[in-house]
Backbone bond lengths (Angstrom), bond angles and torsions (degrees), N, CA, C in turn:
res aa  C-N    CA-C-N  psi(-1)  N-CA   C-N-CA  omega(-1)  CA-C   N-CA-C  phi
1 X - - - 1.440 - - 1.533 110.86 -
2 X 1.370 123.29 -15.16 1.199 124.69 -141.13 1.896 86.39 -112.62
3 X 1.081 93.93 -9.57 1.958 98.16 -176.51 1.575 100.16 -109.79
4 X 1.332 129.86 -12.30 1.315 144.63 167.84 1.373 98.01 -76.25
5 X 1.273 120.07 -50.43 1.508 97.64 -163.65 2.031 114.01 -78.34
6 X 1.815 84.95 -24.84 1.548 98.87 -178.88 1.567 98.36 -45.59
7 X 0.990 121.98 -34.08 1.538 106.89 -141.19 2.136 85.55 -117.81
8 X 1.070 109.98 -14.33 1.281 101.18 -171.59 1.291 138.20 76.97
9 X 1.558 107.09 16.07 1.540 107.21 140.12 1.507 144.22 -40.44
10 X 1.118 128.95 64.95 1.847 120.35 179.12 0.967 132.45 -16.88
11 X 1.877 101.78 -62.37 1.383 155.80 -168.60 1.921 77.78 -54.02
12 X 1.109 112.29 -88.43 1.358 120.99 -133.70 1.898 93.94 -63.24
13 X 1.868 119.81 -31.08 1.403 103.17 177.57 1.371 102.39 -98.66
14 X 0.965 128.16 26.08 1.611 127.14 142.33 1.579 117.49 -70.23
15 X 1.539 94.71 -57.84 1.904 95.27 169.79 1.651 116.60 -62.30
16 X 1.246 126.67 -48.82 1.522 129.74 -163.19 1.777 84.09 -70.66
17 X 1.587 135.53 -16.59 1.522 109.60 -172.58 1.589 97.21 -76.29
18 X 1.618 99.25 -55.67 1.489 109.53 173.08 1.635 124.88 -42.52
19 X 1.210 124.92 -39.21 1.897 119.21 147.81 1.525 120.73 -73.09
20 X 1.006 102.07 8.55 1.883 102.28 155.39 1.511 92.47 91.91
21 X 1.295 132.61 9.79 1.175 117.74 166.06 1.918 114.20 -47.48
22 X 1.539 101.20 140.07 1.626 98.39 -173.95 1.861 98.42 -79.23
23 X 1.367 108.43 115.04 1.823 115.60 166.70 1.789 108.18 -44.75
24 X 1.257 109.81 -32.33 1.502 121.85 -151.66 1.121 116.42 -89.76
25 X 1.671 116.12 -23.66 1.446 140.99 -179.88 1.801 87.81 -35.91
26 X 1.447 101.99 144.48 1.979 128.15 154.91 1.059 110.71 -128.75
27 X 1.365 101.43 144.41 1.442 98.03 175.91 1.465 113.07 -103.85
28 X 1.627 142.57 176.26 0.878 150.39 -156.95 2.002 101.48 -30.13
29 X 1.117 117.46 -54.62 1.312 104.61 -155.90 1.528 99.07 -101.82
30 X 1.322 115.83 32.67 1.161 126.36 168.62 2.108 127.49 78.03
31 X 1.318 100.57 14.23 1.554 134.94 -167.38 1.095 98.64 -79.92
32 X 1.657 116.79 115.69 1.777 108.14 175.70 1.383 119.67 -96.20
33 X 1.270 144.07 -171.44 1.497 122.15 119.75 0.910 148.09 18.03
34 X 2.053 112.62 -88.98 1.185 125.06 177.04 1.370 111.40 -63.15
35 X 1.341 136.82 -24.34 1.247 133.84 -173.00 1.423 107.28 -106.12
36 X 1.466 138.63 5.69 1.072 142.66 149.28 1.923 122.95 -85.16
37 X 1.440 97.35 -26.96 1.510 100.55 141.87 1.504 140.03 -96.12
38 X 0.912 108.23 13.16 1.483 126.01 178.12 1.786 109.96 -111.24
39 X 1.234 106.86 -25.10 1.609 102.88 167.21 1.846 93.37 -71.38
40 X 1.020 122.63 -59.46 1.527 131.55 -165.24 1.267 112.58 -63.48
41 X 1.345 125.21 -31.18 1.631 137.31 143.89 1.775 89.70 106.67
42 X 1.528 108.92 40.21 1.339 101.76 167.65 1.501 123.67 -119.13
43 X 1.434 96.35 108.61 1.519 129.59 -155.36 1.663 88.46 -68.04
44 X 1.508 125.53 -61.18 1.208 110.99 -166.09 1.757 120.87 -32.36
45 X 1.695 98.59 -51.73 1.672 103.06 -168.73 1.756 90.06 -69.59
46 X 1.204 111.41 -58.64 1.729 106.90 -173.18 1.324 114.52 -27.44
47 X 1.252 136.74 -28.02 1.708 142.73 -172.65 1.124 94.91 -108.07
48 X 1.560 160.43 -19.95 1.339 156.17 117.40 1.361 103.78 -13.40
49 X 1.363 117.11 -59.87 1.854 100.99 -174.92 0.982 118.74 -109.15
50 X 1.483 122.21 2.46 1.375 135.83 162.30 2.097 90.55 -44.47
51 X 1.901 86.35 -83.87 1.876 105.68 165.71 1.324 111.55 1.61
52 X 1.649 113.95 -75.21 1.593 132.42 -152.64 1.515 98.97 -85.11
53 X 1.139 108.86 17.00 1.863 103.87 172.46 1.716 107.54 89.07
54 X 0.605 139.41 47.70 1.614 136.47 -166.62 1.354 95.21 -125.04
55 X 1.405 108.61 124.10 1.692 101.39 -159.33 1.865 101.56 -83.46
56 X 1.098 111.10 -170.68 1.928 96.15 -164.52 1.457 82.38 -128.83
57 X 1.455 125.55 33.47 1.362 134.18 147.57 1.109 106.11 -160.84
58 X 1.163 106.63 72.57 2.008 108.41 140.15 1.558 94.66 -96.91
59 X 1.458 87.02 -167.28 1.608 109.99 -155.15 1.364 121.59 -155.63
60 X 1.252 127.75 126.10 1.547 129.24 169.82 1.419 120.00 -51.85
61 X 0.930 136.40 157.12 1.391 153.80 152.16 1.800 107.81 -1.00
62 X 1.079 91.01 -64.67 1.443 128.21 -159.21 1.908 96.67 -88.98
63 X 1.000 121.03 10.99 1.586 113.54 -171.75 1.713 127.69 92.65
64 X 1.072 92.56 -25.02 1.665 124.38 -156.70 2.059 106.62 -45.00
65 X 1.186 130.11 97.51 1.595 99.74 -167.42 1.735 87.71 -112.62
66 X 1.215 108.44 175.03 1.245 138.66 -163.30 1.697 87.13 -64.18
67 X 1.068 124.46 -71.80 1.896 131.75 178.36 1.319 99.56 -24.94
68 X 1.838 114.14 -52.38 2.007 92.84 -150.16 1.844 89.58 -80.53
69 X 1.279 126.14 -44.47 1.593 124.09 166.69 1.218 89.68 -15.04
70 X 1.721 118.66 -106.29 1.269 136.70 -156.58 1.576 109.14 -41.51
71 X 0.865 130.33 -36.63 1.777 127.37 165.05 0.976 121.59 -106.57
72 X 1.506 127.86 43.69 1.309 150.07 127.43 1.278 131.46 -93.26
73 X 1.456 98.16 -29.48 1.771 102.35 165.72 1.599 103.61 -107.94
74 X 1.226 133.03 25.87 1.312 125.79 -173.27 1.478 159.61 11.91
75 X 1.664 71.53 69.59 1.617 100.41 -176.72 1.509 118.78 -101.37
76 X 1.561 115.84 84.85 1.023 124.38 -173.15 1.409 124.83 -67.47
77 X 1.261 131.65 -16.16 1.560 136.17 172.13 1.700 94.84 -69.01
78 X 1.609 121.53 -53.91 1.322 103.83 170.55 1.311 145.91 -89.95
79 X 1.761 100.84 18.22 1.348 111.83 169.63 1.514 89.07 -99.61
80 X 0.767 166.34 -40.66 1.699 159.81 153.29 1.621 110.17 -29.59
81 X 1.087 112.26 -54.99 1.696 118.54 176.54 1.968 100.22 -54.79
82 X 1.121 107.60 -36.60 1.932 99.98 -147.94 1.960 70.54 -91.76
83 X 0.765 128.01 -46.44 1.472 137.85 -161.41 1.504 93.23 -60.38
84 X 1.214 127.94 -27.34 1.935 126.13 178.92 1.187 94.86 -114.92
85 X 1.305 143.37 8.34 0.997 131.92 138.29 1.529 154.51 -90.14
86 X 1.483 94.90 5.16 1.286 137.44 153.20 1.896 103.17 97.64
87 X 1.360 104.60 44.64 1.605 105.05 167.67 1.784 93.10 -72.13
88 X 1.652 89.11 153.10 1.219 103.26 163.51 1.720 118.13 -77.93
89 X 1.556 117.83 142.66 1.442 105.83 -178.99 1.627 116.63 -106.97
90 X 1.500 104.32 12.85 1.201 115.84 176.36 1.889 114.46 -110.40
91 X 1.305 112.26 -18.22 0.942 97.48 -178.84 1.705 138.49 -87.64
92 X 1.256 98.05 153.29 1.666 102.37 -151.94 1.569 104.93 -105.39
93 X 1.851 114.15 169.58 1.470 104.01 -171.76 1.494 89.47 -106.32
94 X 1.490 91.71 -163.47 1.775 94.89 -167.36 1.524 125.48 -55.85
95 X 1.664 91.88 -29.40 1.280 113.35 -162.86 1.839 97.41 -80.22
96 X 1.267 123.30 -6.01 1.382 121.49 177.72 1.722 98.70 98.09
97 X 1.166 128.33 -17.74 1.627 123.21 177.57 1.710 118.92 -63.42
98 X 1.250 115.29 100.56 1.367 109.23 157.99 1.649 141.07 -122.98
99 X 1.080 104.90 -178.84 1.356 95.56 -162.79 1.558 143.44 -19.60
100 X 1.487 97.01 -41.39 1.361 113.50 -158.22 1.785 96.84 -81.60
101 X 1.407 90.58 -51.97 1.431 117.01 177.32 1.545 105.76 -27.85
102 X 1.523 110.46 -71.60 1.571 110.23 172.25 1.285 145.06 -88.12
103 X 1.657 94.98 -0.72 2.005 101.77 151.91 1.349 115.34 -34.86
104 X 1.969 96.24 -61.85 1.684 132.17 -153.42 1.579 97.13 -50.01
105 X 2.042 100.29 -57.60 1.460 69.02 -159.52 1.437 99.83 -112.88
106 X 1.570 113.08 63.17 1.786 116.81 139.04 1.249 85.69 -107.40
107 X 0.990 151.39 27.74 1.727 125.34 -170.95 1.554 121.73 38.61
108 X 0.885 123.10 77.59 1.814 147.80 166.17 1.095 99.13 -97.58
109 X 1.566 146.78 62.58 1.179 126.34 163.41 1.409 113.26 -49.32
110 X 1.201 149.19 -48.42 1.278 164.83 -171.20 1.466 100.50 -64.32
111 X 0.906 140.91 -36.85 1.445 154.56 175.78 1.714 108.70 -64.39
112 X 1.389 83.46 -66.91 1.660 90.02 175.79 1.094 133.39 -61.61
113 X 1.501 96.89 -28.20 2.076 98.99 178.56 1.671 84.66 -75.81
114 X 0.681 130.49 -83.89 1.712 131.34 178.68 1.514 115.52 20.23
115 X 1.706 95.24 -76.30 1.660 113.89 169.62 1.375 105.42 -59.59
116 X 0.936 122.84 -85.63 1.613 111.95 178.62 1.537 110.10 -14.24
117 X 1.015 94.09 -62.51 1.840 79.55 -159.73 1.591 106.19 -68.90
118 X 1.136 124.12 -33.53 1.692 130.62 162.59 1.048 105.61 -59.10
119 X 2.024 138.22 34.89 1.237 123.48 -169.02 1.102 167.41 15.18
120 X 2.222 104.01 51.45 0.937 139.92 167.18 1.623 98.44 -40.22
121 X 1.804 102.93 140.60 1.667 93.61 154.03 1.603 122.98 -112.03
122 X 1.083 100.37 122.37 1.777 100.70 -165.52 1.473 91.86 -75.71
123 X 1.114 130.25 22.66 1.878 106.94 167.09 1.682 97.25 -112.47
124 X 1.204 118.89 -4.99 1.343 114.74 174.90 1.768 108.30 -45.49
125 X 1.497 110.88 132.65 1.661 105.51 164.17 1.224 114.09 -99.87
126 X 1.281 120.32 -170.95 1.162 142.49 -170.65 1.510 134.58 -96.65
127 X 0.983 159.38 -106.88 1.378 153.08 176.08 1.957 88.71 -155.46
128 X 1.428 107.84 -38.79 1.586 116.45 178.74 1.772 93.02 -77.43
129 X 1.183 127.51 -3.87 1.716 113.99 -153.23 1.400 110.24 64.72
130 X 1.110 124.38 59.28 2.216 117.40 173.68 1.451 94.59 -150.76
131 X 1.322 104.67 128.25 1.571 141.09 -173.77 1.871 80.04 -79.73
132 X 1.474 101.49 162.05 1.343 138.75 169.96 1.604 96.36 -42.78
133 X 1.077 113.57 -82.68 1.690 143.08 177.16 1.687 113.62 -26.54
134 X 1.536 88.95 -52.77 1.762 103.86 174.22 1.566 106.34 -76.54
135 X 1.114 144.95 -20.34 1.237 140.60 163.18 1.285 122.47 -74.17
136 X 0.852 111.44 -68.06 1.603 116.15 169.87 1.500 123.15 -59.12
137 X 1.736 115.68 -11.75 1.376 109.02 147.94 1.546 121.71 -65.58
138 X 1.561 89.10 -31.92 1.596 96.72 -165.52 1.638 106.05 -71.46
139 X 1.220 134.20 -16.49 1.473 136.65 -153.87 1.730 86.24 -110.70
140 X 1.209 99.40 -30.89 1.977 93.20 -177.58 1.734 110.12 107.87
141 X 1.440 126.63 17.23 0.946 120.40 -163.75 2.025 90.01 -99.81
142 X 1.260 104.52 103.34 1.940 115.05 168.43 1.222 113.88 -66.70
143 X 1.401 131.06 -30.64 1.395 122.34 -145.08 1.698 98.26 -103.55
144 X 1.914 107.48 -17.06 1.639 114.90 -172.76 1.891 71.92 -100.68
145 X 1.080 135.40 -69.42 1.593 101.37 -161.70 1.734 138.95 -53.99
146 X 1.512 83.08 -41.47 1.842 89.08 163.18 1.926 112.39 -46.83
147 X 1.271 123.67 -37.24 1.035 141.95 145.47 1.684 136.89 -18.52
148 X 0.968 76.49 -68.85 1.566 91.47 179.50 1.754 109.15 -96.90
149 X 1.155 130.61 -25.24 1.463 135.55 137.03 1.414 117.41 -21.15
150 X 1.745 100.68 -55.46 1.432 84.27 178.26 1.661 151.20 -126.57
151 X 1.746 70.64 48.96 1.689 107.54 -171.35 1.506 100.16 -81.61
């Protein structure tokens, strides 16, 4: 399932749920499914295991949930999906990195207004201590700091 979702087959973890394949399975470092399609930003399978019970916040080993993936590589159709599916938009991984935090500084403007309005908190820090705002100054992104300035 976990090479189905890599690649973004639906079709195929629609069938492996329907032969009893487990949706829920992790693998060693604790990486499911939904968050192996959600790094890849493929919403189709993500609502496949959303469907099959796969909660839209579990979590890796390491903290890691399907949201900060998906709004780290900025895929806003599936940060909208995990976001109505009741991911948390505050929660952070071990290392202190969350969502908002690493929209900002890839520049996701679209991402970020997203979280925000799903009541991201932009004063959240970091594991380094750096707010959303302070990153994405630091990377050079103007159009997410003017932004977040005036939240």
């Amino acid at each position: 399932m976990m090479v189905a979702c890599d690649l973004g087959h639906d079709k195929t973890v629609e069938a492996l749920i329907k032969y009893n394949a487990d949706p829920m399975y992790t693998d060693g470092a604790g990486v499911n499914s939904l968050i192996m399609a959600s790094f890849f930003g493929h919403v189709s399978c993500a609502k496949v295991l959303l469907g099959a019970g796969v909660p839209a916040d579990s979590v890796s080993n390491d903290g890691c949930s399907a949201l900060i993936v998906a709004s780290a590589g900025g895929h806003l159709e599936l940060v909208n999906t995990l976001i109505g599916a009741g991911a948390d938009v505050n929660r952070c991984r071990d290392n202190g990195t969350n969502s908002l935090a690493l929209a900002a500084k890839e520049g996701h403007m679209e991402v970020v207004e997203a979280l925000m309005k799903s009541g991201a908190d932009a004063s959240m820090k970091t594991g380094t201590g750096q707010t959303a705002l302070e990153l994405a100054n630091e990377e050079g992104h103007a159009a997410v700091v003017t932004f977040l300035q005036s939240c």
